[in-house]
N, CA, C and O atoms as a DFTB+ gen file, in Angstrom:
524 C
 N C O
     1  1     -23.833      20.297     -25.695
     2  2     -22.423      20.185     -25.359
     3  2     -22.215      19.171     -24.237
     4  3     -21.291      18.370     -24.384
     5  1     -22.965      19.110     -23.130
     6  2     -22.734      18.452     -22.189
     7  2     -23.026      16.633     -22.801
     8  3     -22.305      15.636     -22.831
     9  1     -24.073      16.841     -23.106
    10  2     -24.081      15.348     -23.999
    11  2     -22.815      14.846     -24.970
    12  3     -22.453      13.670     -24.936
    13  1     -22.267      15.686     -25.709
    14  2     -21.420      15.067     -26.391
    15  2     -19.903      15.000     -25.068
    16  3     -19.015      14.149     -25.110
    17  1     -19.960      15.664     -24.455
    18  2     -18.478      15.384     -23.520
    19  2     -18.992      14.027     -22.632
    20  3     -18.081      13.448     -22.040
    21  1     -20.222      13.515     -22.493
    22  2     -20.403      12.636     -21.752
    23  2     -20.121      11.586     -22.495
    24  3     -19.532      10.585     -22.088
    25  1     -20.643      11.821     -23.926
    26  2     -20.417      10.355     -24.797
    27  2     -18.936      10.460     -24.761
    28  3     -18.507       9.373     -24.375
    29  1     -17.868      11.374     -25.016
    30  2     -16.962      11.004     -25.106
    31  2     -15.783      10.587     -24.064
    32  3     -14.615      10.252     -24.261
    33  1     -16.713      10.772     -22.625
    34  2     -16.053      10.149     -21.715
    35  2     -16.457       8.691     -21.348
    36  3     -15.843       7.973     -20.559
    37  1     -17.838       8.286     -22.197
    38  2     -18.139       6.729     -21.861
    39  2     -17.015       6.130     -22.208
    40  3     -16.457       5.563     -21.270
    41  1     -16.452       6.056     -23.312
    42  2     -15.762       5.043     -23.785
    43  2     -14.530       4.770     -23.281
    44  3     -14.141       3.606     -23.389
    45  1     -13.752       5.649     -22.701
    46  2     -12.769       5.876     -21.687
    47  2     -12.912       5.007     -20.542
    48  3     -12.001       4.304     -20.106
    49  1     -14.339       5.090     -19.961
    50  2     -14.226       4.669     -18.332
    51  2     -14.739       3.450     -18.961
    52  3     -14.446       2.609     -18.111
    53  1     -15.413       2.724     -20.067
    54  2     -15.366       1.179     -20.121
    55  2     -14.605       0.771     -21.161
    56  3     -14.903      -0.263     -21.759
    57  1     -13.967       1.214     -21.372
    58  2     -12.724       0.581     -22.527
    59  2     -12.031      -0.499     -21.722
    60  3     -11.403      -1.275     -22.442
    61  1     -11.994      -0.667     -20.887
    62  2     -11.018      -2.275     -19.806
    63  2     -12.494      -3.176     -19.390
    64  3     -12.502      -3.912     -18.403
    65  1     -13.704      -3.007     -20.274
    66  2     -15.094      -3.651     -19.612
    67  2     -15.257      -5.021     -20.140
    68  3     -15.945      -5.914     -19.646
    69  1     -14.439      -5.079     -21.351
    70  2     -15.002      -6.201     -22.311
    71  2     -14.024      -6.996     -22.449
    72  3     -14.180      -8.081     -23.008
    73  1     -12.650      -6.530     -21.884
    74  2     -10.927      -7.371     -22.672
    75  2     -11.256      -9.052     -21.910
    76  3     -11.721      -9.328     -20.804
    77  1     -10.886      -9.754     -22.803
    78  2     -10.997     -10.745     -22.166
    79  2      -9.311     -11.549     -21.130
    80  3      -8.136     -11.186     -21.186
    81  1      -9.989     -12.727     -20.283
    82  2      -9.010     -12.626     -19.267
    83  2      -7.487     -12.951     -19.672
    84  3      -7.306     -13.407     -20.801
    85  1      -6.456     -12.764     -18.888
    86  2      -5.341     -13.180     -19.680
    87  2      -4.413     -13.954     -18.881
    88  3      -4.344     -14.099     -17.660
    89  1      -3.601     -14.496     -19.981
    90  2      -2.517     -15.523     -19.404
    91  2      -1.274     -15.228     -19.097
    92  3      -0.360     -15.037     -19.899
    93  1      -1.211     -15.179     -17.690
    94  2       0.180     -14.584     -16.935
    95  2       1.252     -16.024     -17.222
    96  3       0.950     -17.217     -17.254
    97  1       2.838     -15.214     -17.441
    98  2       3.923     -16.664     -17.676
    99  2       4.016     -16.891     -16.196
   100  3       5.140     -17.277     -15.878
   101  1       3.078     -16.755     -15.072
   102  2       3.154     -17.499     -13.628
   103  2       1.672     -17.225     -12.899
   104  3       0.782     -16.577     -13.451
   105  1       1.569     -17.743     -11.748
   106  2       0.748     -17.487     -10.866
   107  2       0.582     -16.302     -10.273
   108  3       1.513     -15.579     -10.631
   109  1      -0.309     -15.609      -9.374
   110  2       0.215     -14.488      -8.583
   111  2       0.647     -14.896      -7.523
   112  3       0.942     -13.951      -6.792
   113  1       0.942     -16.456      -6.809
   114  2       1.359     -16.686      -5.913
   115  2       2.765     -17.249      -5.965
   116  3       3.479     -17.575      -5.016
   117  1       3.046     -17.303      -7.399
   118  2       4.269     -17.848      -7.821
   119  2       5.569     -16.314      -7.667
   120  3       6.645     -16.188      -7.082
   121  1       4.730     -15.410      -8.523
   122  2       4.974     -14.071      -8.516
   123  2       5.507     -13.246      -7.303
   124  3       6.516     -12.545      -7.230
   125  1       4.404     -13.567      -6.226
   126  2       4.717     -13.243      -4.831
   127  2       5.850     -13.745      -4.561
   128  3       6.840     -13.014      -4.537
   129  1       5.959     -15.359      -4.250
   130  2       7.049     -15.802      -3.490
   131  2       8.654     -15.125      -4.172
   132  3       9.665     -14.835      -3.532
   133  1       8.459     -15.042      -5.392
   134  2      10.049     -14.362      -6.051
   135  2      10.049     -12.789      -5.760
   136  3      11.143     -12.263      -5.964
   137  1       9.162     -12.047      -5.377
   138  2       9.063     -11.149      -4.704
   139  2       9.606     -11.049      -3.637
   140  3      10.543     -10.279      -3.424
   141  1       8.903     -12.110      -2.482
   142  2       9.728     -11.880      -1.494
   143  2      11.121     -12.687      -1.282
   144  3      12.019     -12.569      -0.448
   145  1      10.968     -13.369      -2.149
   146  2      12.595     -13.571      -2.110
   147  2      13.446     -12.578      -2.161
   148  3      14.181     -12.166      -1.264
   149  1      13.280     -12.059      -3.655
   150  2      13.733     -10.253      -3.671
   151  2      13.721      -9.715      -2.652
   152  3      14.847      -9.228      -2.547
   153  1      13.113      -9.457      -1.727
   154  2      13.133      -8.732      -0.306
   155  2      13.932      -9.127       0.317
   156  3      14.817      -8.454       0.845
   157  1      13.793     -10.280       0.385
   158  2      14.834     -11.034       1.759
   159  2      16.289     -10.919       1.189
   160  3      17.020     -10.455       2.065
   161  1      16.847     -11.133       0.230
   162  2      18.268     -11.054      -0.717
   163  2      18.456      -9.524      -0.142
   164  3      19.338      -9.323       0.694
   165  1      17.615      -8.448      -0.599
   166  2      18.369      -7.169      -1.154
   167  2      17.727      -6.099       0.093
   168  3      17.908      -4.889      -0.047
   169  1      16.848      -6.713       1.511
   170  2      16.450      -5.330       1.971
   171  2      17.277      -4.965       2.663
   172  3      16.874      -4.258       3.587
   173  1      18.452      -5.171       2.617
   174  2      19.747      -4.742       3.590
   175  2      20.334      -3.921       2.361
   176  3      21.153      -3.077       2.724
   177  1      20.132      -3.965       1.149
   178  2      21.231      -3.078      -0.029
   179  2      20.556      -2.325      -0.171
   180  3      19.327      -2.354      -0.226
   181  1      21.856      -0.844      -0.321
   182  2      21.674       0.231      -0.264
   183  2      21.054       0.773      -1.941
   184  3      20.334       1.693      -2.329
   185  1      21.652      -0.148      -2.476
   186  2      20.967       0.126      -4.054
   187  2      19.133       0.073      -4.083
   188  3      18.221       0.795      -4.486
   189  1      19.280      -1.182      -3.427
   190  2      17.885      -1.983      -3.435
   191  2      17.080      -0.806      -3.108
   192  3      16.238      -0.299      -3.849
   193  1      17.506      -0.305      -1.598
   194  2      16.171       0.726      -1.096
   195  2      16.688       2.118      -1.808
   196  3      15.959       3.073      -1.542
   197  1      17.020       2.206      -2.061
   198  2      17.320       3.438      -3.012
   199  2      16.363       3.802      -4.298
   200  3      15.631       4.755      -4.566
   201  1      16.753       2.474      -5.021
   202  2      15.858       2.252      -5.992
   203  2      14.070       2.656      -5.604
   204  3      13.323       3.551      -6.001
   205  1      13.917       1.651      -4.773
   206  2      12.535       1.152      -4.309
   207  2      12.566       3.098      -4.507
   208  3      12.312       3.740      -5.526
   209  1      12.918       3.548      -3.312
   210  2      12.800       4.907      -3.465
   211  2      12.141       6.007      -4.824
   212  3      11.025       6.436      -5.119
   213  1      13.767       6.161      -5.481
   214  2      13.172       6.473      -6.678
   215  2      11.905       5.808      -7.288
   216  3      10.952       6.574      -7.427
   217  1      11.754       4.723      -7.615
   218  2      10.528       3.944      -8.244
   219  2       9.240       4.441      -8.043
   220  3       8.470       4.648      -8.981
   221  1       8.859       4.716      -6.440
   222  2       7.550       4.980      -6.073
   223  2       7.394       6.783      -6.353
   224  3       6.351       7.344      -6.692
   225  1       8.550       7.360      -6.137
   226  2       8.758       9.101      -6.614
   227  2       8.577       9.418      -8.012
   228  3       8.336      10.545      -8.444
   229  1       8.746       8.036      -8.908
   230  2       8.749       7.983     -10.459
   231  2       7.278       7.933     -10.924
   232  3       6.723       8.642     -11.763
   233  1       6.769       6.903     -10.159
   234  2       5.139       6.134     -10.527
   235  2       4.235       7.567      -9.598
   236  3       3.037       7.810      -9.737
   237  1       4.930       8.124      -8.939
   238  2       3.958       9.273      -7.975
   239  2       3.988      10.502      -8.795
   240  3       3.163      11.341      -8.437
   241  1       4.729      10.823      -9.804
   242  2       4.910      12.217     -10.500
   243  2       4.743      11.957     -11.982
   244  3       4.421      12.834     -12.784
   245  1       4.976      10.723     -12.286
   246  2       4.491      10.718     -13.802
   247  2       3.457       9.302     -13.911
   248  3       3.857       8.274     -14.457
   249  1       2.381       9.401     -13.438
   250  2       0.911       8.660     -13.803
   251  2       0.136       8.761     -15.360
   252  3      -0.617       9.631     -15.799
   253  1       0.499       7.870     -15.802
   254  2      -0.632       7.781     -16.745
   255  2      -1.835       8.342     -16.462
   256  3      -2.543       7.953     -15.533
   257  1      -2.188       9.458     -17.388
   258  2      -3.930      10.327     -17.026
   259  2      -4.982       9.068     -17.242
   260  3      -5.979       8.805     -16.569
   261  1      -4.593       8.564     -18.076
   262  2      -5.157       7.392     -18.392
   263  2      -5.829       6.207     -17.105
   264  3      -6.942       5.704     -16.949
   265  1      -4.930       6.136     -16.586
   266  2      -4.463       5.083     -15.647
   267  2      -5.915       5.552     -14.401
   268  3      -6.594       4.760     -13.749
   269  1      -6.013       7.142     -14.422
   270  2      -6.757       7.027     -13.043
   271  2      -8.462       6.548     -13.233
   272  3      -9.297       6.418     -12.338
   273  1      -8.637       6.336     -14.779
   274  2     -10.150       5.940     -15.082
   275  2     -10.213       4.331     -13.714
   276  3     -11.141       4.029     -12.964
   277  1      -8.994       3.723     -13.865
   278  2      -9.155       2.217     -13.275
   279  2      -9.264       2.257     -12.414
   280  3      -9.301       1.086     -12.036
   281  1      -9.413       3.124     -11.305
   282  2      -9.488       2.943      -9.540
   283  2     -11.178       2.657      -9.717
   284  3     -11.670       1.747      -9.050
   285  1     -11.965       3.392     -10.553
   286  2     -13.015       3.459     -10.778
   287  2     -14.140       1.968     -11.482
   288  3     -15.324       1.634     -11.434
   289  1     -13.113       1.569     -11.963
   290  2     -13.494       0.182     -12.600
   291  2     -14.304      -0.814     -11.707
   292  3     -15.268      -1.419     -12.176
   293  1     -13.859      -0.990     -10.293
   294  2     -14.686      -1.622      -9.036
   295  2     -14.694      -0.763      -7.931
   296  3     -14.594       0.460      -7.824
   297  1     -14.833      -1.673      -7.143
   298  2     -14.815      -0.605      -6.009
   299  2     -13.597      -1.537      -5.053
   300  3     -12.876      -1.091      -4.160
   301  1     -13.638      -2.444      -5.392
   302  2     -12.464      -3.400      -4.523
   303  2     -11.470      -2.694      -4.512
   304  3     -11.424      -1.816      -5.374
   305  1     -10.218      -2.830      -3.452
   306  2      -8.937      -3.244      -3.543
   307  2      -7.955      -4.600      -4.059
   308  3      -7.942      -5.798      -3.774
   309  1      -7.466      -4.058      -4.617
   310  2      -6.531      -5.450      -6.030
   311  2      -5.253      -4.885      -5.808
   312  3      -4.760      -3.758      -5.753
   313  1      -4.740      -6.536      -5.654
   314  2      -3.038      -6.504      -5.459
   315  2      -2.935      -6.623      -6.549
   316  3      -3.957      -6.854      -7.197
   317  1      -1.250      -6.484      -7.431
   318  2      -0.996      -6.812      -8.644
   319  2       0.539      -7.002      -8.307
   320  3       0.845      -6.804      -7.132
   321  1       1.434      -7.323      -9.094
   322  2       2.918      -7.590      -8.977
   323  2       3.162      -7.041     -10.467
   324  3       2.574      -7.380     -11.494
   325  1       4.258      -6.038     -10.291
   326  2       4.453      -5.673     -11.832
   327  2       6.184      -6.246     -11.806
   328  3       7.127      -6.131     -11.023
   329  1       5.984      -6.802     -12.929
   330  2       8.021      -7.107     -13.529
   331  2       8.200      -6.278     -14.343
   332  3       7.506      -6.048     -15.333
   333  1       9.276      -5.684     -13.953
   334  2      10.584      -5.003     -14.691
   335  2      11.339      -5.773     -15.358
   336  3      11.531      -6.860     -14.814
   337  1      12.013      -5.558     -16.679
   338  2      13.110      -6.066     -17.168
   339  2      14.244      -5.067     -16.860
   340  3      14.078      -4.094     -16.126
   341  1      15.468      -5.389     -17.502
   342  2      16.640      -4.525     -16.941
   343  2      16.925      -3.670     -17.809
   344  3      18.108      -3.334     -17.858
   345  1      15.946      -3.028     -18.786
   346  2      15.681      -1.791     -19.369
   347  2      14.980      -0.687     -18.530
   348  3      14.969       0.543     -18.577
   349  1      14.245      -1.878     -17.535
   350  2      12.944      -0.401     -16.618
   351  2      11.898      -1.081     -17.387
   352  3      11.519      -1.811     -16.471
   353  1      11.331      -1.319     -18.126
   354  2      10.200      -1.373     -18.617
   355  2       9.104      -2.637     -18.421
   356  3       9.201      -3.748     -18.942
   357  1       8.408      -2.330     -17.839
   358  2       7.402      -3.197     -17.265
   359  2       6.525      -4.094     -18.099
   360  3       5.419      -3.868     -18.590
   361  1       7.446      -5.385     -18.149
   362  2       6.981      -6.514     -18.912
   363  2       5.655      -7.257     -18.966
   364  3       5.095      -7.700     -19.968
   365  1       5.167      -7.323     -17.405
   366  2       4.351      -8.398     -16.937
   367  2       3.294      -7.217     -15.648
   368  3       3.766      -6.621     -14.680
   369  1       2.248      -7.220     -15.981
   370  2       1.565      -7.414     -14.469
   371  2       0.715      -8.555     -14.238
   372  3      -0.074      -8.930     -15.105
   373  1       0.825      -9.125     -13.132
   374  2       0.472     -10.364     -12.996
   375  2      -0.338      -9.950     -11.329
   376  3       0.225      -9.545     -10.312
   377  1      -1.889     -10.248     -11.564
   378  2      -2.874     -10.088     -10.513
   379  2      -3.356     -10.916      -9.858
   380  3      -3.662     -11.992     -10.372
   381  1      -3.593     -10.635      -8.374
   382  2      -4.214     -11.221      -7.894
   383  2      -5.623     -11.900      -7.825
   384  3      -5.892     -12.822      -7.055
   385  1      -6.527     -11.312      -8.759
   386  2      -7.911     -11.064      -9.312
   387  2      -8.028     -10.761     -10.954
   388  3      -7.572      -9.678     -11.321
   389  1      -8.446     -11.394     -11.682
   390  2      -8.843     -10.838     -12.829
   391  2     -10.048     -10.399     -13.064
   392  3     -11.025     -11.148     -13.058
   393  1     -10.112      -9.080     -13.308
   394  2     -11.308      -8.214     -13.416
   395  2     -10.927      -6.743     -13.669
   396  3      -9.921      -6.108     -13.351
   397  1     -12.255      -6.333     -14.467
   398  2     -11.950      -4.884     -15.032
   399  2     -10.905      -4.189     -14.639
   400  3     -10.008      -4.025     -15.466
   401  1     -10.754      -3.585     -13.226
   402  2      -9.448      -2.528     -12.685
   403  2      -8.527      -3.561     -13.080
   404  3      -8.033      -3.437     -14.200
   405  1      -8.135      -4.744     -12.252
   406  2      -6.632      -5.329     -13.159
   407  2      -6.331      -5.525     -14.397
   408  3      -5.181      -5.655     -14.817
   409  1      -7.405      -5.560     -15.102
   410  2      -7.076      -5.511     -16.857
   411  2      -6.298      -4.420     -16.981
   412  3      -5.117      -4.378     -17.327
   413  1      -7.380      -3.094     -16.528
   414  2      -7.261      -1.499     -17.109
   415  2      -5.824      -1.686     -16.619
   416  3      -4.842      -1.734     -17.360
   417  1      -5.812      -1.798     -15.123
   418  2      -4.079      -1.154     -14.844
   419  2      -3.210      -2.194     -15.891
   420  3      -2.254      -1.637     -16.431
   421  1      -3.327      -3.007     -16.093
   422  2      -2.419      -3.667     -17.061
   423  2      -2.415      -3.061     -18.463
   424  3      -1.447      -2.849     -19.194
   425  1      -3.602      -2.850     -18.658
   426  2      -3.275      -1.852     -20.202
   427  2      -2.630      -0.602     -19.714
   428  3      -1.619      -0.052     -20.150
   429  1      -2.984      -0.444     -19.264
   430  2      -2.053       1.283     -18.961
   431  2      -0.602       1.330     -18.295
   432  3       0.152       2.302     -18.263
   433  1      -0.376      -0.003     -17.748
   434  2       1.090       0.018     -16.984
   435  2       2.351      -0.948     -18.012
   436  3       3.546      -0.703     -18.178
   437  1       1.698      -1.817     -18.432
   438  2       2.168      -2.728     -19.179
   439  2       2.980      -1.657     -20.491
   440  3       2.319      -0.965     -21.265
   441  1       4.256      -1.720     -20.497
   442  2       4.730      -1.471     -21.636
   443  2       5.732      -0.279     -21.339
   444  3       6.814      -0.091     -21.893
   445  1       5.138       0.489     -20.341
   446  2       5.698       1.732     -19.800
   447  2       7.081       1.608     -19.489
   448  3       7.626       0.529     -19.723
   449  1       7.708       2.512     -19.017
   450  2       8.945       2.452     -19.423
   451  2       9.671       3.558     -17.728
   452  3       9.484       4.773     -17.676
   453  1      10.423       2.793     -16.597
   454  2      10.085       2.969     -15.415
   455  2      12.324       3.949     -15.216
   456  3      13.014       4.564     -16.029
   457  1      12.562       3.522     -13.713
   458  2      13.750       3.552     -13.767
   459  2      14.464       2.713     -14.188
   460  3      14.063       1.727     -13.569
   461  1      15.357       2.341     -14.892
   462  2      16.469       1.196     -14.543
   463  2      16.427       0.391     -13.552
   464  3      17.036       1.043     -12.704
   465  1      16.110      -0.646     -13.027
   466  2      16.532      -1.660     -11.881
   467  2      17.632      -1.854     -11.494
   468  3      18.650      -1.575     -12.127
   469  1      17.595      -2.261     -10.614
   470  2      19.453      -2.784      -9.954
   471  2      19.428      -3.707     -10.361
   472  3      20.595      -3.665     -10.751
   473  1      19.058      -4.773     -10.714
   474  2      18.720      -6.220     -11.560
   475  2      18.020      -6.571     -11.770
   476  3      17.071      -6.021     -11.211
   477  1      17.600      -7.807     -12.742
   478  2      15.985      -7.734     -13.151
   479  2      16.020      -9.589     -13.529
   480  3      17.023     -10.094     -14.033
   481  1      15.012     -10.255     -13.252
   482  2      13.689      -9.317     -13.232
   483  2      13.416      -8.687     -12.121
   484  3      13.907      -9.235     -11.134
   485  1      12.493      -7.231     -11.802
   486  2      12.246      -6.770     -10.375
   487  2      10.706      -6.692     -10.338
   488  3       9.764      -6.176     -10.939
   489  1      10.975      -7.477      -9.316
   490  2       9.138      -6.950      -8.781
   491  2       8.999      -6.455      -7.885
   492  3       9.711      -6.642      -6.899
   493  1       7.676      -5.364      -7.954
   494  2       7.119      -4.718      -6.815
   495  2       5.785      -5.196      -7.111
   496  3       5.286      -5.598      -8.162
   497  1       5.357      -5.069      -6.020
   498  2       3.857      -5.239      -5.385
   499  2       2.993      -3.757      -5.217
   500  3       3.428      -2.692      -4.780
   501  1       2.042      -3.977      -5.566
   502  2       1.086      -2.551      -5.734
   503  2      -0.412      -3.173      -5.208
   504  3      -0.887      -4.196      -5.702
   505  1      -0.914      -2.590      -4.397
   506  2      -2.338      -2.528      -4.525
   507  2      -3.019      -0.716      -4.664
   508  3      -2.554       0.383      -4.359
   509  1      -4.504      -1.253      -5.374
   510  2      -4.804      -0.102      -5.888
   511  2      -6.249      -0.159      -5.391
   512  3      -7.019      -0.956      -5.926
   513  1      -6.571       0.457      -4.621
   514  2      -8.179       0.693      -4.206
   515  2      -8.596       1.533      -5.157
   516  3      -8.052       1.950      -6.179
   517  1      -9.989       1.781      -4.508
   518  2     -11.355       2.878      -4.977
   519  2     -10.515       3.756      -4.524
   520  3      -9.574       3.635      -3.740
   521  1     -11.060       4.928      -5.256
   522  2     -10.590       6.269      -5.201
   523  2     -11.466       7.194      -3.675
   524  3     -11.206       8.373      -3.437
């Protein structure tokens, strides 16, 4: 028994081992700067931090089970920038590093489906260490 729950957790923790690298529609430094533009425009609106609010209460209570294999992927800390469209749903993550954990979190975040934005595109910034 213990053998077969192990095989069936290999494939889980290297399923993001082999994807090959991918092509973001920007830089992560391109990414950043419209980020903080976003900041500088909206950290005085009450929507803005509101949002931000909800967002991180959203991503803190409903995690992909999935999602926590990737802290595990390195041992680094990795920035990433995720875009929202003005559905909520997270179009783009675009990393600072390409490698296993930023793949995984991109398979697992990519597609998901978040709050509504106050306008879009929206980015937030995430980094994700070792567990």
């Amino acid at each position: 028994m213990k053998k077969i729950s192990i095989l069936l957790f290999l494939p889980l923790l290297f399923s993001c081992a082999n994807q090959s690298p991918v092509q973001n529609s920007m830089s992560f430094s391109q990414a950043k700067g419209l980020y903080d533009q976003q900041w500088v425009q909206h950290k005085d609106d009450e929507k803005y931090i509101s949002f931000v609010g909800e967002w991180l209460r959203f991503k803190n209570t409903n995690s992909n089970p999935f999602e926590a294999r990737c802290y595990f992927a390195t041992d680094a800390k990795e920035r990433f920038i995720l875009i929202q469209n003005e559905k909520g749903i997270i179009q783009e993550l675009i990393a600072e590093n390409d490698n296993r954990k930023t793949r995984c979190f991109r398979k697992e975040l990519v597609g998901n489906k978040y709050p509504r934005p106050p306008f879009a595109p929206f980015f937030t910034v995430l980094t994700m260490g070792a567990p």
